[in-house]
N, C-alpha and C positions, 0 to 999 in steps of 0.2 A: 589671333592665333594662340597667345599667352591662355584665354580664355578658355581656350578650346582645350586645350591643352592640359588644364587643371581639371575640366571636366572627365576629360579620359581618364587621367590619371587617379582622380576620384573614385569613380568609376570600376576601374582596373584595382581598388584598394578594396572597395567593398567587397569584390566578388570574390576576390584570396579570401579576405576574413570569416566570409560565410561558408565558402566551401573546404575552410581549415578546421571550422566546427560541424559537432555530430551532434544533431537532432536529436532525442528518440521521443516519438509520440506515446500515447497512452489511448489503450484503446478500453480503458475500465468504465467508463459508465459511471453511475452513480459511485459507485468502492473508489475513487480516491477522493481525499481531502482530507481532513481530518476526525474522528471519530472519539469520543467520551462512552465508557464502560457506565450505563447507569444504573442496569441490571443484571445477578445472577443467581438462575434457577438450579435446582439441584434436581435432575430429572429423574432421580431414584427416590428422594425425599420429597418433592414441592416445594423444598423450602428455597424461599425467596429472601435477597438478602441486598439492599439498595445499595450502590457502588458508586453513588455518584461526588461523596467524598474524601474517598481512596486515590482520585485523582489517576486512574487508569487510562492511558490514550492509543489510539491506532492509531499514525501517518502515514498514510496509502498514497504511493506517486510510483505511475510507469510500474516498473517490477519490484521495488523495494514495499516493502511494510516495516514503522518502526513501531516496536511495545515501550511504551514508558508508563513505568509505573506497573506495580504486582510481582509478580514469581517468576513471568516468561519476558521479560524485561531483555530489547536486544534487538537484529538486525533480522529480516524475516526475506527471501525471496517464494514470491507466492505465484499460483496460478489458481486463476478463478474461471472456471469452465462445469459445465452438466451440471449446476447446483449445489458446487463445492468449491470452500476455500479450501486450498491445502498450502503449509506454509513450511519450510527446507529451513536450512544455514543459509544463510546469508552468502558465506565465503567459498559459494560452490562454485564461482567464477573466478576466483584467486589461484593463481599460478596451478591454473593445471589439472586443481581439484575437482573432479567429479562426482561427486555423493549428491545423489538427488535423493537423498531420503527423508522422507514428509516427517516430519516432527509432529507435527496438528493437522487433524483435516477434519473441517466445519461443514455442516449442511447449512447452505444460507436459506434460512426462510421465508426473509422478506430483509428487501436489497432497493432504496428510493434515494431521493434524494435528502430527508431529514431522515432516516431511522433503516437500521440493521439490524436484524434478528437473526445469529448462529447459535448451531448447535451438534452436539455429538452424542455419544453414548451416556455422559456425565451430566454434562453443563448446560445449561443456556443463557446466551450471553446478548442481551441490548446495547444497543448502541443509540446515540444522536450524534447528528453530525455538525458539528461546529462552522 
């Protein structure tokens, strides 16, 4: 009975704990993991300028994207749909705040599992995927 007992109650602990926590899945595809800047184009010039020891990073998980390293360095919420990254403030889900307004929006060109190619009216930006 003791035995049984421990079982339930085990039992009865797991199922508080998991349904005390919140999931959220990711439905990105190749765009999360992490990502190294190794090239960038200037698509007004051609000039090409290797980036890969600038140490430039993208961390892609669920809705967040982090920048370390460069100019746009910071907290990125993003949606990736119809062949564009577009990326917001971060703190647009903080107390209340509303501003959905795209800071950056990329045409992805090629999106796999080792290698990302965005771009915009400017830039064109490679990636490898770590």
């Amino acid at each position: 009975m003791k035995k049984l007992l421990k079982i339930f109650l085990g039992s009865l602990s797991l199922g508080i704990a998991l349904t005390a926590c919140e999931f959220e899945t990711s439905d990105n595809g190749d765009l999360d993991g992490l990502w190294q800047l190794t090239q960038q184009d200037s698509v007004s010039t051609g000039v090409s300028k290797d980036m890969r020891s600038s140490k430039v990073f993208w961390a892609v998980q669920v809705r967040l994207l982090q920048i370390q390293g460069g100019s746009r360095r910071g907290y990125y919420r993003f949606t990736h749909s119809d062949g564009w990254l577009r990326l917001r403030p971060a703190d647009v889900d903080k107390e209340g705040n509303e501003d959905t307004t795209t800071l950056y929006s990329y045409r992805v060109r090629t999106l796999n599992s080792s290698k990302m190619v965005l771009d915009d009216d400017t830039v064109r930006l490679s990636f490898r995927k770590y």
